[in-house]
C-alpha positions in Angstrom: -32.3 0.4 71.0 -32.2 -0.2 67.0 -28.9 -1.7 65.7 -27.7 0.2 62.9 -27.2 -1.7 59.6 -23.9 -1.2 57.6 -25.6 -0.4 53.9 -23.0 -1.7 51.1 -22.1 1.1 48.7 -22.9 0.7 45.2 -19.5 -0.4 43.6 -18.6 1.2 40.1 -17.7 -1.0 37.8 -14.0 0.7 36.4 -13.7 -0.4 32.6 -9.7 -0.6 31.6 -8.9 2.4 29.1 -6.9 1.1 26.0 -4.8 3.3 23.8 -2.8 2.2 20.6 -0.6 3.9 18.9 -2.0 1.8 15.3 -4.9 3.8 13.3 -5.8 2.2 10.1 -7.0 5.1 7.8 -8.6 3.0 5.1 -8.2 2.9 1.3 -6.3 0.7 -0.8 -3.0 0.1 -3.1 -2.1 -2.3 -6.0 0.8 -2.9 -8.2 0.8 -4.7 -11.7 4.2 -5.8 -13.1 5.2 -6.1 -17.0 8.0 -6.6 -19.1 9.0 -3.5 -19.2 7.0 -1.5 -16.8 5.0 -1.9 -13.9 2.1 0.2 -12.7 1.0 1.7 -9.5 -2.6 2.8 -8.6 -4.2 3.8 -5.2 -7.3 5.8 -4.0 -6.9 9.2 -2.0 -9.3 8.6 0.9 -8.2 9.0 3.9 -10.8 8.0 6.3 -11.1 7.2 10.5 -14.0 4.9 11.3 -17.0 6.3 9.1 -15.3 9.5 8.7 -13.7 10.7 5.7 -10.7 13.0 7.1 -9.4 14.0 3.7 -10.5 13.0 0.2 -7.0 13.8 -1.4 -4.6 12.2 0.7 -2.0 10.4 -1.5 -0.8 6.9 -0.9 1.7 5.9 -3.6 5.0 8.3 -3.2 7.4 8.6 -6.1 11.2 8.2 -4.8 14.7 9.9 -5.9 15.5 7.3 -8.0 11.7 6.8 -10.2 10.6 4.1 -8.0 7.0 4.9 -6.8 6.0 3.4 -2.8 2.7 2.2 -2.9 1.1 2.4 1.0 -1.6 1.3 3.0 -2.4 1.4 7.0 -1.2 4.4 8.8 -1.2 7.6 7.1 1.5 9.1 9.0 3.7 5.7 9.4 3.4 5.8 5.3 4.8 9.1 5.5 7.3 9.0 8.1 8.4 5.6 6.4 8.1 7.1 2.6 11.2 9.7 4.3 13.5 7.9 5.9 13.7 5.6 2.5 14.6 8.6 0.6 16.7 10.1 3.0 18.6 6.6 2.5 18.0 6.8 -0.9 20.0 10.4 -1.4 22.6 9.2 1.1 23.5 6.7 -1.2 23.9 8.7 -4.2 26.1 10.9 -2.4 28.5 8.3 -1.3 28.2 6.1 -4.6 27.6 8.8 -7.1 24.9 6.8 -8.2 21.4 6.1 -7.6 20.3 3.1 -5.8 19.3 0.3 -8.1 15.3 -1.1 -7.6 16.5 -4.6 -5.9 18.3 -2.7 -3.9 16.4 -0.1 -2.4 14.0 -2.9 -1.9 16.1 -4.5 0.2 16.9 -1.5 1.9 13.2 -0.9 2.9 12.7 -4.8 4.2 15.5 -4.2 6.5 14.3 -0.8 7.9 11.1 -2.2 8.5 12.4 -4.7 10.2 14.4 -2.9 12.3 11.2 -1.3 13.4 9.6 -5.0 14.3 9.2 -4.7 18.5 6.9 -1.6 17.1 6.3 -1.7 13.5 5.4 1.2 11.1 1.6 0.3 10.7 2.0 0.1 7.1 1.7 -2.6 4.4 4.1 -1.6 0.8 4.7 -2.7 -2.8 7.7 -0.9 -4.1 7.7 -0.3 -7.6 10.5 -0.1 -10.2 12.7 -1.6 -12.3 15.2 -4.2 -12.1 18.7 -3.6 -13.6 17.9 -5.7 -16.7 14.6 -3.2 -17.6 11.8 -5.5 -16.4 9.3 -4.1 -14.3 9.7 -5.2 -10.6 7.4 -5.2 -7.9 8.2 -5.8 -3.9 5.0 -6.7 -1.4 6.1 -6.4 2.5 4.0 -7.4 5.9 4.6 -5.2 8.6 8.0 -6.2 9.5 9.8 -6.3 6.3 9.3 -9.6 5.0 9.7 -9.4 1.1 8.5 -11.0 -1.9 9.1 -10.4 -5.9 5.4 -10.7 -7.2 3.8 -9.9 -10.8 0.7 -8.5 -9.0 -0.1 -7.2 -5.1 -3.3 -5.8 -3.3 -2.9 -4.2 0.2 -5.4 -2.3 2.0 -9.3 -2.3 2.6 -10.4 -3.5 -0.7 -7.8 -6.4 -1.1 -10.3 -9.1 -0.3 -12.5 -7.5 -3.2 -9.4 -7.0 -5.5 -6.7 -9.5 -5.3 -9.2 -12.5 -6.6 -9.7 -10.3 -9.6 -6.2 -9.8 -9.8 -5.1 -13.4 -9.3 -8.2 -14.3 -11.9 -7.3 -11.4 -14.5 -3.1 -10.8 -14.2 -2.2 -14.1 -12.7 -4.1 -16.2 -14.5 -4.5 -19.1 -11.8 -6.9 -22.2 -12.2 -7.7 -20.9 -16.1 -7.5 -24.1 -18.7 -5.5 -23.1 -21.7 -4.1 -19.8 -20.2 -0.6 -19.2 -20.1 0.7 -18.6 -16.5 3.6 -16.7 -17.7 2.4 -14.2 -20.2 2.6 -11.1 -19.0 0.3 -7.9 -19.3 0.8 -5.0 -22.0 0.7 -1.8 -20.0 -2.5 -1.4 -21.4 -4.0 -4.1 -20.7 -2.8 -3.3 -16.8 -4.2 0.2 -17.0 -7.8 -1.1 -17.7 -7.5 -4.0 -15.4 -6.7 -1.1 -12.3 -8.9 0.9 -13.5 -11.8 -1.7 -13.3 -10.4 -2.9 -10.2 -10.9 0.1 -8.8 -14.1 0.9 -9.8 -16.0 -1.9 -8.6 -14.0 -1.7 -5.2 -15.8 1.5 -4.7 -19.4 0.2 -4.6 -18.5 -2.0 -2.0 -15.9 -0.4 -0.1 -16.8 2.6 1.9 -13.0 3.7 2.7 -11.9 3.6 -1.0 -12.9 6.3 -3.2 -12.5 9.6 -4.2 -9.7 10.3 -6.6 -7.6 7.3 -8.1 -3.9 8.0 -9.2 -2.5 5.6 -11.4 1.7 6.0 -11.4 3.5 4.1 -14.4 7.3 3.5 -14.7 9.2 2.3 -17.5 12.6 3.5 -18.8 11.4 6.9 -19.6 10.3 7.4 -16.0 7.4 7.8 -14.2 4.1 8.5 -15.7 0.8 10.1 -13.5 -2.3 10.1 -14.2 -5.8 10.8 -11.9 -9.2 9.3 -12.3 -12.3 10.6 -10.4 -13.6 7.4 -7.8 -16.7 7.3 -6.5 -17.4 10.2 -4.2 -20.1 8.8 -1.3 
């Protein structure tokens, strides 16, 4: 009488499925401050992986009282971020009768950010303005509000190609004879941006497209858009 033999059944290895609610869509932001001034530029590319979604998707939002929010990360965490700050923005110039000074609405954006810390927006900012004396101010965040006053800022997927040009061209580090403290004329910062920008793009696959440069000073904001690299 044959014995039956028990055959083992192939076992299927089960791989764990992980979802996150974080996309980064690419593209990069700077901001360049002056005496009396300060200048905004970013690229339009919105891109998933090696897929452009968009080539005009804006990431540097002017606010209701002329400071421009430069973004990177998330698309729609930029967005849903760039709205609650103005909502907070109006609410304070309805119960102040007064708009909401630069320092202070960068303040108000470090504490809603971190607010947000067990899960962050997805977004890295420079806010943009100027301070109550004139100067031009710029504010660079992490991901849960921590804030610093800078002269110059890169976030996004170029910042390892652009901030070394920036630290090099605006801040002026390890140069003999250079004066640390002079700031740019506007420009002077235009040109620098605009270069910055244009060498990203032969590097940088998720930067491109369309570049919009956004200038405040006491007269307000200024736009203007450049064409980028296109493949």
């Amino acid at each position: 009488m044959r014995t039956a033999t028990a055959v083992a059944a192939p076992i299927e290895a089960h791989g764990h499925n992980h979802w996150s609610p974080y996309v980064d869509n690419g593209g990069t932001t700077l901001a360049i401050a002056g005496e009396d001034y300060v200048l905004v530029a970013s690229d339009t590319r919105q891109s998933d992986g090696y897929a452009i979604n968009s080539r005009y998707e804006p990431k540097a939002f002017v606010l209701s009282n002329n400071a421009v929010l430069g973004t990177s990360g998330c698309v729609a965490d930029a967005k849903r971020l760039c709205e609650v700050l103005e909502q907070r923005a109006q609410l304070y110039q309805h119960k102040h009768d007064r708009q909401i000074s630069t320092p202070a609405l960068a303040r108000l954006l470090s504490n809603t950010m971190y607010n947000r810390r067990m899960l962050p927006y997805y977004v890295f900012p420079v806010l943009a303005g100027l301070d109550s004396e004139g100067r031009g101010a710029a504010y660079a965040y992490d991901a849960i509000g921590s804030m610093e006053r800078v002269t110059n800022s890169c976030f996004g997927s170029a910042e390892t190609l652009i901030q070394p040009f920036l630290d090099n061209q605006v801040a002026r580090n390890n140069q003999r004879g250079a004066d640390p403290e002079r700031l740019l004329t506007r420009q002077e910062a235009l040109k620098i941006a605009i270069d910055a920008f244009t060498s990203a793009t032969e590097r940088d696959i998720y930067t491109g497209d369309y570049l919009e440069i956004f200038i405040i000073d006491a007269a307000g904001v200024h736009k203007e858009t450049r064409e980028l690299k296109h493949d």
